[in-house]
C-alpha positions as CSV (number, residue, x, y, z in Angstrom):
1,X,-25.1,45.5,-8.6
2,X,-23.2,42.4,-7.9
3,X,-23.8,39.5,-10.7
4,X,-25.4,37.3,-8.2
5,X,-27.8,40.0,-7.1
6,X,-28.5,40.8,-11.2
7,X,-29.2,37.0,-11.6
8,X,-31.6,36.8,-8.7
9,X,-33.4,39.6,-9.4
10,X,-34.1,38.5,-12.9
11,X,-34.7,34.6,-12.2
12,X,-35.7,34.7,-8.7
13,X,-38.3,31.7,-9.4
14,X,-34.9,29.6,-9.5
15,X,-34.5,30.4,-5.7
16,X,-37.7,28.6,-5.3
17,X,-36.5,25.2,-6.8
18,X,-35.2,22.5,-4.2
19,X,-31.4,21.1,-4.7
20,X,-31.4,17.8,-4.6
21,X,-29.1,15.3,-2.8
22,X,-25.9,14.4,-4.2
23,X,-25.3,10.9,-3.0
24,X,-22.0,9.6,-0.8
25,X,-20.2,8.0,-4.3
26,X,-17.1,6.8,-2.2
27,X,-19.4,4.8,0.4
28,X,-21.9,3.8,-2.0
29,X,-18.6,2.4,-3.7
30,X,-17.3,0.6,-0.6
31,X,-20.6,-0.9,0.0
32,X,-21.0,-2.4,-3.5
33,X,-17.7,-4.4,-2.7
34,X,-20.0,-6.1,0.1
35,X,-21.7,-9.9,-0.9
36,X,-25.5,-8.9,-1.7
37,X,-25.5,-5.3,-2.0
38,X,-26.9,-4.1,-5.1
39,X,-27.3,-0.3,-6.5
40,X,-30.6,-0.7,-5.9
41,X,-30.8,-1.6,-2.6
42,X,-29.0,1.7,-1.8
43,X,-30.7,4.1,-3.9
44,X,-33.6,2.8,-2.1
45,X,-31.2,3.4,1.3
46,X,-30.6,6.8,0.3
47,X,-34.0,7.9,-0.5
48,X,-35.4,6.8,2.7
49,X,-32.6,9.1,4.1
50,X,-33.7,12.3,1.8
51,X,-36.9,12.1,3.0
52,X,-35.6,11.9,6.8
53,X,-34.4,14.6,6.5
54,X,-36.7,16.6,4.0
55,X,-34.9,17.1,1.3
56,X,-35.6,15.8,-2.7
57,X,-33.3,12.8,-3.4
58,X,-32.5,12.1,-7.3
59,X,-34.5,9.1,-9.0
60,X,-33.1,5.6,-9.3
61,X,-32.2,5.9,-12.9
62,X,-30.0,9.4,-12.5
63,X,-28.8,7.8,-9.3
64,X,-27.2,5.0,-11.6
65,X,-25.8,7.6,-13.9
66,X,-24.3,9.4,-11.6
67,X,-22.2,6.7,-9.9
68,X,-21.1,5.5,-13.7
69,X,-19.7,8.9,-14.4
70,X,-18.1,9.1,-10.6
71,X,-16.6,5.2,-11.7
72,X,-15.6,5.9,-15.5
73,X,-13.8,9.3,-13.9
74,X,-11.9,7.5,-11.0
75,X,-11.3,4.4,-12.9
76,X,-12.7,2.0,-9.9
77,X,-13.5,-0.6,-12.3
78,X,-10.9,-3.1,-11.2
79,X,-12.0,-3.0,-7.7
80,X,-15.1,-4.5,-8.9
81,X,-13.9,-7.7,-10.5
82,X,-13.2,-9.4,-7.5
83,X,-15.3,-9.0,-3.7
84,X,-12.5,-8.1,-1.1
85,X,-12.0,-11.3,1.5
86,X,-13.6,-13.6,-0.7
87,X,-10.4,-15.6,-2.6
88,X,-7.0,-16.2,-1.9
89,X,-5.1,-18.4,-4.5
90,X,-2.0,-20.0,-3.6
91,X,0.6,-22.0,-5.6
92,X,4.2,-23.0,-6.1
93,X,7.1,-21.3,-7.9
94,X,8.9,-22.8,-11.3
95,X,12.2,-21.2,-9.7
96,X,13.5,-22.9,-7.2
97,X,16.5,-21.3,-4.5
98,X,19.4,-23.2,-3.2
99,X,20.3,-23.4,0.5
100,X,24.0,-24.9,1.4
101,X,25.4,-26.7,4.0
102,X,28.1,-25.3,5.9
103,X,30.2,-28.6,6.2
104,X,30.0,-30.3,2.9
105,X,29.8,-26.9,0.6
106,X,26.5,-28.7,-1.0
107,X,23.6,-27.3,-1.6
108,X,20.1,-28.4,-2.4
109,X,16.8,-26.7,-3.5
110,X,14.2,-24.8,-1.6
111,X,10.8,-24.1,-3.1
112,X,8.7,-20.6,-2.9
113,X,5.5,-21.0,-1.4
114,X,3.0,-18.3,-3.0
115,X,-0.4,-16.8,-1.8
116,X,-2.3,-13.8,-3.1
117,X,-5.3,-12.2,-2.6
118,X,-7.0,-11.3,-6.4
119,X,-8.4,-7.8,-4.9
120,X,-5.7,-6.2,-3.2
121,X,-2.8,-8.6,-4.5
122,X,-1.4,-8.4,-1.5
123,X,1.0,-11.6,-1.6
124,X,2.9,-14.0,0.8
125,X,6.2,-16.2,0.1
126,X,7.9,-18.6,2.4
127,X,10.6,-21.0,1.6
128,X,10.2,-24.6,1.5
129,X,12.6,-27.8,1.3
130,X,10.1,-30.0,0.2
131,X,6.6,-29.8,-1.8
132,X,5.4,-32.7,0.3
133,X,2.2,-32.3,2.1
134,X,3.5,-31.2,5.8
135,X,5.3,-28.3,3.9
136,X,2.3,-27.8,1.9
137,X,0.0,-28.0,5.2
138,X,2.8,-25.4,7.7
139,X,2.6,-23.1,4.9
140,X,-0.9,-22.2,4.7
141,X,-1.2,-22.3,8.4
142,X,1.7,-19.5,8.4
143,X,0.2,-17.8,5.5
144,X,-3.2,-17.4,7.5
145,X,-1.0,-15.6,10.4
146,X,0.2,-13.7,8.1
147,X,-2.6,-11.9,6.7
148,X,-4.5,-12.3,10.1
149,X,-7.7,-13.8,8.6
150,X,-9.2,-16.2,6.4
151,X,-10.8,-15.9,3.2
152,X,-14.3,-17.5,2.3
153,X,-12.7,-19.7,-0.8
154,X,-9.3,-21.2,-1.0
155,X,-8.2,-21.8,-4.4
156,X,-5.1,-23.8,-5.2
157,X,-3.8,-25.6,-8.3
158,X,-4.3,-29.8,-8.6
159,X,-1.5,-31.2,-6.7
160,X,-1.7,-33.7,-5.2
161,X,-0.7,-32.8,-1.8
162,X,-3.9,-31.0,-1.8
163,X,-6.4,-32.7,-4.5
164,X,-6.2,-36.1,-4.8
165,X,-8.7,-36.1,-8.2
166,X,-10.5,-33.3,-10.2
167,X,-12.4,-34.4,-13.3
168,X,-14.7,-32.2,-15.2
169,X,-18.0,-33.3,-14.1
170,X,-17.4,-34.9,-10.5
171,X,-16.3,-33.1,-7.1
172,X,-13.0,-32.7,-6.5
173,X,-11.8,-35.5,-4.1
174,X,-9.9,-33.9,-1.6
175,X,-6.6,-35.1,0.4
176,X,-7.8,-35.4,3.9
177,X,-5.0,-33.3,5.9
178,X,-6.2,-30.3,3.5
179,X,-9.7,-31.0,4.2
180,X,-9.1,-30.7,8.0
181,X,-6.7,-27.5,7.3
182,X,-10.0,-25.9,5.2
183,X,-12.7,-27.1,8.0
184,X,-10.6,-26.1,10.5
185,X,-10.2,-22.1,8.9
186,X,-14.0,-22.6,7.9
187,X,-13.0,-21.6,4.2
188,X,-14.0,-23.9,1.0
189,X,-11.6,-24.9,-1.4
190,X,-12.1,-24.7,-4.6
191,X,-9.3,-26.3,-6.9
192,X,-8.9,-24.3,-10.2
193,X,-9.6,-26.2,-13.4
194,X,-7.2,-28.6,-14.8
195,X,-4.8,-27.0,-17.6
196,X,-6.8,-23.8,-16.4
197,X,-4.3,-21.4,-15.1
198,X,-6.7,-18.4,-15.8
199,X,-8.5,-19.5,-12.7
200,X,-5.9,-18.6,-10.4
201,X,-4.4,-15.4,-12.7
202,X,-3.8,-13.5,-9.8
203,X,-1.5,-15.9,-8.3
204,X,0.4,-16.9,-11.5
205,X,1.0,-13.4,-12.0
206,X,2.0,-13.1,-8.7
207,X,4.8,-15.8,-9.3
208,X,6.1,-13.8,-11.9
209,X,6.6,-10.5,-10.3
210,X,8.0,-12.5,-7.0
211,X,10.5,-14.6,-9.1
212,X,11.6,-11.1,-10.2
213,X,11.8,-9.5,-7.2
214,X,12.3,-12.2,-4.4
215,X,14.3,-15.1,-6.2
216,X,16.4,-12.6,-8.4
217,X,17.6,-10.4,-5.7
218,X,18.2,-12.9,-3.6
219,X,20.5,-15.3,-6.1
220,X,23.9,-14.0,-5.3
221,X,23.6,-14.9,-1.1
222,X,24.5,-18.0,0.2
223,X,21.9,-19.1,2.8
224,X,23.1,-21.8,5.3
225,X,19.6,-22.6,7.3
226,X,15.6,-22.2,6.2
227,X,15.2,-19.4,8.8
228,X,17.5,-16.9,7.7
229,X,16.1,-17.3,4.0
230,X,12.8,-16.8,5.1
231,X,14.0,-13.6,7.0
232,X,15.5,-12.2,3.8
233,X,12.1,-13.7,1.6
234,X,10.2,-11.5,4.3
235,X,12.0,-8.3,4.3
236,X,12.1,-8.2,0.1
237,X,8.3,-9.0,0.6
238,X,7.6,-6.6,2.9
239,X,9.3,-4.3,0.4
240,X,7.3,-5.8,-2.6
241,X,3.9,-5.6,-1.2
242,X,4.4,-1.7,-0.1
243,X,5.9,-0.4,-3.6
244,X,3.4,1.9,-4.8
245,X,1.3,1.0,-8.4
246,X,2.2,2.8,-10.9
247,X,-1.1,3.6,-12.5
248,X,-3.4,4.8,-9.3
249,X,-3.0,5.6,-6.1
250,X,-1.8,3.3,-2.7
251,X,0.4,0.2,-2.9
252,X,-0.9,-3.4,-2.0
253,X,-0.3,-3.3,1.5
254,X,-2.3,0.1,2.1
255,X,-5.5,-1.3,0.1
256,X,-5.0,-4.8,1.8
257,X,-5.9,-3.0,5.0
258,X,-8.0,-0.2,4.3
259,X,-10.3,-2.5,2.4
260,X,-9.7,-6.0,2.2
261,X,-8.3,-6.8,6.1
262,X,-12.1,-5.6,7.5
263,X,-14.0,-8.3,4.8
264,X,-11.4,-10.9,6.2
265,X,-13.4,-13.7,8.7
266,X,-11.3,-14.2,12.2
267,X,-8.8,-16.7,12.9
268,X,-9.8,-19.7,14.9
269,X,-9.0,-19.6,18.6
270,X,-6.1,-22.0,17.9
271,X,-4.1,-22.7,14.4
272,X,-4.5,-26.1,12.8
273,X,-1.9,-28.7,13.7
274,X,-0.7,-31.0,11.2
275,X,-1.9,-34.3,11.2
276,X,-1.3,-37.5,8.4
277,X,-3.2,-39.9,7.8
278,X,-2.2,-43.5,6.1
279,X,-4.1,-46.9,6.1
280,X,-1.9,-49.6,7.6
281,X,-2.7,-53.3,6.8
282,X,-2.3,-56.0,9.5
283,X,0.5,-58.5,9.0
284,X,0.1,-62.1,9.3
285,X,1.4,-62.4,12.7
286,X,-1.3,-59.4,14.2
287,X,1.0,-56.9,13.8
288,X,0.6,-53.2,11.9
């Protein structure tokens, strides 16, 4: 006799016992990653779906257990610190590029607009020639094409092209082109702390591992006009964002759209257009 007929034969009461469910670990991962959905709230899911279709499901406390072991084996755990679609920080770089001029042999420097996104890290970089605020302002509005949606909370750091005050126990008082910008992508922003870099980590790192890989590969060209810098910046970007890690599986651009992208809210019908405001005073002879 075969060993699973000698095994049957001997414990054929075990025949008798129902298997019970083995729940979906990579969906009930994805889901997690969604605002409001608790482990509960799908154990309960997936019971209600055993007994659909007539088969024992595994109580809530195995359930748990389970889906710790299937995280502690996959190491998933950094997925979890932050929701996918729900920050993006953005910030300047300390290095700065130069752009010439073709007549005088001049130059002057260019500053790197930076954005990430905390779950994926997916970044974007532009070139600047000022850190004033219509600079400030085009960038985000190009950074929002770029990543084709907007994230519930905007996080930048306290300058003050963007916040005009931010003490410790009052609102932030907000410059009122960046206002617009945030009603207008229906995201809130919420300035980090002051001398608080750790509330924007993922964009400070970010700077780092661009000024390495942007700004240092690019320091030997000579770049006569913003546009061609900006082609370069996007093709070593493109290049950054689809290296693979080196500790798991995917790259930053393959995780930004299999499971950040969907999370993202739509773009408005229209992107913001710049708009600044100043208070004029009337002259003594009725003129502004």
């Amino acid at each position: 006799m075969e060993e699973a007929e000698i095994h049957h034969a001997l414990f054929s009461e075990e025949a008798l016992i129902p298997t019970l469910v083995t729940p979906d670990f990579p969906y009930i991962h994805k889901e997690l990653l969604k605002s409001g959905v608790t482990l509960k709230l799908l154990w309960q899911e997936y019971v209600d779906t055993c007994r659909d279709a007539g088969r024992p499901p595994h109580g809530y406390s195995q359930y748990c257990k389970l889906y710790q072991d299937y995280v502690a084996q996959n190491k998933l755990t950094m997925h979890i610190q932050h929701k996918p679609g729900d920050k993006l920080m953005v910030d300047w770089a300390g290095t700065t590029l130069s752009l010439y001029d073709k007549v005088t042999g001049g130059s002057c420097k260019v500053y790197l607009f930076v954005a990430t996104l905390p779950f994926s890290m997916y970044c974007y970089a532009q070139a600047c020639r000022t850190m004033k605020e219509e600079d400030w302002i085009n960038a985000h509005i190009a950074m929002y094409e770029f990543f084709g949606g907007v994230t519930r909370i905007l996080t930048p750091d306290n300058l003050k092209v963007g916040i005009l005050s931010n003490r410790k126990y009052e609102d932030p008082v907000i410059n009122r082109s960046y206002q617009e910008l945030s009603d207008h992508y229906h995201t809130a922003l919420l300035p980090a702390r002051v001398l608080a870099p750790r509330d924007k980590a993922a964009v400070e790192g970010s700077v780092g591992n661009l000024t390495s890989y942007i700004i240092a590969r690019l320091r030997n060209r000579k770049f006569f006009d913003l546009h061609t810098m900006n082609a370069a910046i996007r093709k070593e970007l493109d290049r950054f964002n689809d290296a693979p890690f080196q500790k798991k599986d995917g790259c930053r651009c393959s995780v930004f759209q299999e499971e950040e992208f969907p999370f993202l809210q739509p773009l408005p019908r229209y992107p913001y257009e710049f708009a600044q405001w100043k208070s004029a005073t009337v002259q003594l002879n009725y003129h502004i």
